[in-house]
N, C-alpha and C positions, 0 to 999 in steps of 0.2 A: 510787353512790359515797358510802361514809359524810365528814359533813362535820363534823370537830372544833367541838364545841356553843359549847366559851368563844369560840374565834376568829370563831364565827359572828356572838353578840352583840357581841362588841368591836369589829366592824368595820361594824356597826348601830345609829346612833347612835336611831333610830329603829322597831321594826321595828311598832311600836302593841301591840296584844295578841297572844299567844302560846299554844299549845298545842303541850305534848310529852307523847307517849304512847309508852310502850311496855315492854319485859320484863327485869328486872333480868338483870346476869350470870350469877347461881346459877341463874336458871331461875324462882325463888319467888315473885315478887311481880311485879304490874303494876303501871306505873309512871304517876304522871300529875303535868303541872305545867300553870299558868295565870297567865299573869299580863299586870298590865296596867300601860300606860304614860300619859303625858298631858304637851301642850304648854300648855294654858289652864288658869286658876284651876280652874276647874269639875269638870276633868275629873282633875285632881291633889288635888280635897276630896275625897278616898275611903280608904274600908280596905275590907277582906275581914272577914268575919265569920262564925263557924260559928253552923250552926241544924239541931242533931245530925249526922246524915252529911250534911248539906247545907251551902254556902255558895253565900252572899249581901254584893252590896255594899253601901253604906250612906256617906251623906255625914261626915265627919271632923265637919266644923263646918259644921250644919244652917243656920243662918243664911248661909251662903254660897252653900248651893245656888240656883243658877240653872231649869236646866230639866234635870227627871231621868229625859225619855223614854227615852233612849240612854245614861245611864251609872249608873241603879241598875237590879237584876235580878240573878236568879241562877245566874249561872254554873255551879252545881254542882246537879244532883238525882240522886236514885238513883232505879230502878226495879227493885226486886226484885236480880237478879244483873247488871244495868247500870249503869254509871255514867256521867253526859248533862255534858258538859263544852262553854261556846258563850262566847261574846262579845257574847250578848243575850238578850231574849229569846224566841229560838228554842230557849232551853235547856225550856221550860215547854211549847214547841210538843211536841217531841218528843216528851216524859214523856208527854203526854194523848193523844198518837200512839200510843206504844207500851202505852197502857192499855186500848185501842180495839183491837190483835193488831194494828196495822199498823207500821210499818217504820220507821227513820231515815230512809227517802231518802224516803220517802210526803212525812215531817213537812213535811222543809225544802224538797219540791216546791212547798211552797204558800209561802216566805219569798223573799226577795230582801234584796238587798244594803241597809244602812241609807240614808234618807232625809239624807243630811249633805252637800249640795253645797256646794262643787267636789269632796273627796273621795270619795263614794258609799263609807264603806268596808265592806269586805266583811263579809260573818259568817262567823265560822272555826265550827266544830263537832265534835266527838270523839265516840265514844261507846266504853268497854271494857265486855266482856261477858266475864264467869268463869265457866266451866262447865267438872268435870268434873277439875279439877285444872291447869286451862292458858288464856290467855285467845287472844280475841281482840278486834280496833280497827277502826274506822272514824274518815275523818273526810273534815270535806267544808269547799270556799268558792264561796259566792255572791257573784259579782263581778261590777260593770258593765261590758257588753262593749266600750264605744268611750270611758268613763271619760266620760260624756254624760249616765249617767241614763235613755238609751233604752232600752236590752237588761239583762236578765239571764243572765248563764250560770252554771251549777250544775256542780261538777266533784264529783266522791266518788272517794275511795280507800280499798278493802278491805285491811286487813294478818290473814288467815284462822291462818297460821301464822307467828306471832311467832319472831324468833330471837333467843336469850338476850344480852345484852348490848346491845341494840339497840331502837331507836326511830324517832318521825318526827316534826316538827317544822313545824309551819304557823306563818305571821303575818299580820298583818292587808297590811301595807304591804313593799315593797319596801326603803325608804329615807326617809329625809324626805326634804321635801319639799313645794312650795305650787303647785298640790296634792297633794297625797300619791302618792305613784303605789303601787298593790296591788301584790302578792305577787305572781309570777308561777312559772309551775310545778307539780312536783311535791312534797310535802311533800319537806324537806331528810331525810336520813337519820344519826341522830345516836347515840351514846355513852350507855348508860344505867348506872349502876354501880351496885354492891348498897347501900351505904346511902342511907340519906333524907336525913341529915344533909349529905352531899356535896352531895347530887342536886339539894335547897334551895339550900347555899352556892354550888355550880358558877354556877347560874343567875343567883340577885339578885347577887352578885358581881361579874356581868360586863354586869350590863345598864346603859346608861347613867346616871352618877349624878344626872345634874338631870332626866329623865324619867322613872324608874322610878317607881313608886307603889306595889304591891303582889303578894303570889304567893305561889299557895299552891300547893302539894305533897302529895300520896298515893300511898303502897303499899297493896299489895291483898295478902293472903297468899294466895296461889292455890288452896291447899289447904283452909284455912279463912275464910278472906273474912274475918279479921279485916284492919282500919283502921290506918294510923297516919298522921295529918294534921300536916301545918307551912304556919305563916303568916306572912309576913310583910308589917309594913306601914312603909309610911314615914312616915306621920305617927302619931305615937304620942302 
């Protein structure tokens, strides 16, 4: 069941970080978005930063940063006709995975969920691959199974043939909440429309105003793999 994208975030006052992947209306472009949230100083000192087709986060105001095991890294790397999109880094796993011939699901077979108790939160994961004139998605969460810290379970979803106008949409967390309670489910199934400009505004628009922090955006031109990237950040 596709789920209207704005009412998704409007009714999440929290949902932590975010991943939507998938295939413009026309057909032309693959779509991706990311972005991140934050309830503590620390985790709200950020922006997004490009580092040619890559981004990376980076503290606002360096002197604030506290501990930047878990909230600097890069979210974004390319591998040839791949693009690796995470909420850690397990984005850097993958890439030196798939440089070796082995697989998305190899990479994050060997991760787990972040060390952040009471929360554990998950790692979200995308990967789009352009080949041929047409894409296709993966993505995946590694989540603790009893919200304990004892278990991990690893879930992955294949989207092989994309349908135009449409996407799918992971977060880290359910709801706020102390402690957080994860995501449960399958990626929600969302709304992708042809421009970038929308596809940006839809998003930061409707994400909560006192926790958003950051999000960045890419189409893929399916035919030529040309780029067009948007960033936003909230502290400027």
């Amino acid at each position: 069941m596709q789920i209207n994208l704005i009412k998704d975030l409007q009714e999440n006052s929290y949902p932590g970080r975010g991943i939507v992947i998938g295939k413009t209306q026309d057909g032309t472009h693959a779509a991706i978005a990311y972005f991140i949230m934050g309830r503590s100083e620390n985790s709200r000192n950020r922006v997004f930063v490009t580092e040619g087709d890559e981004m990376k986060t980076q503290a606002f105001d360096p002197a604030k940063l506290v501990d930047p095991s878990l909230i600097i890294y890069y979210p974004i790397r390319v591998h040839g006709n791949q693009t690796i999109v995470t909420n850690g880094d397990q984005t850097d796993t993958v890439a030196e995975f798939l440089k070796q011939g082995k697989t998305f699901e190899d990479a994050l077979c060997t991760r787990e969920f972040e060390p952040d108790a009471p929360n554990y939160t998950p790692r979200i994961s995308g990967i789009v691959t352009v080949e041929n004139g047409d894409m296709s998605y993966k993505m995946s969460i590694l989540k603790s199974a009893y919200n304990d810290g004892s278990s991990c379970q690893r879930f992955f979803f294949e989207y092989s043939q994309p349908i135009n106008g449409q996407g799918h949409f992971i977060h880290t967390y359910r709801c706020d909440g102390n402690p957080i309670p994860s995501f449960e489910g399958e990626p929600d199934q969302v709304e992708i429309p042809n421009d970038l400009d929308t596809f940006t505004e839809t998003i930061w628009n409707n994400l909560n105003q006192d926790n958003k922090v950051s999000l960045f955006t890419r189409f893929i031109d399916l035919k030529t793999g040309e780029i067009q990237t948007r960033i936003v950040n909230k502290n400027k």
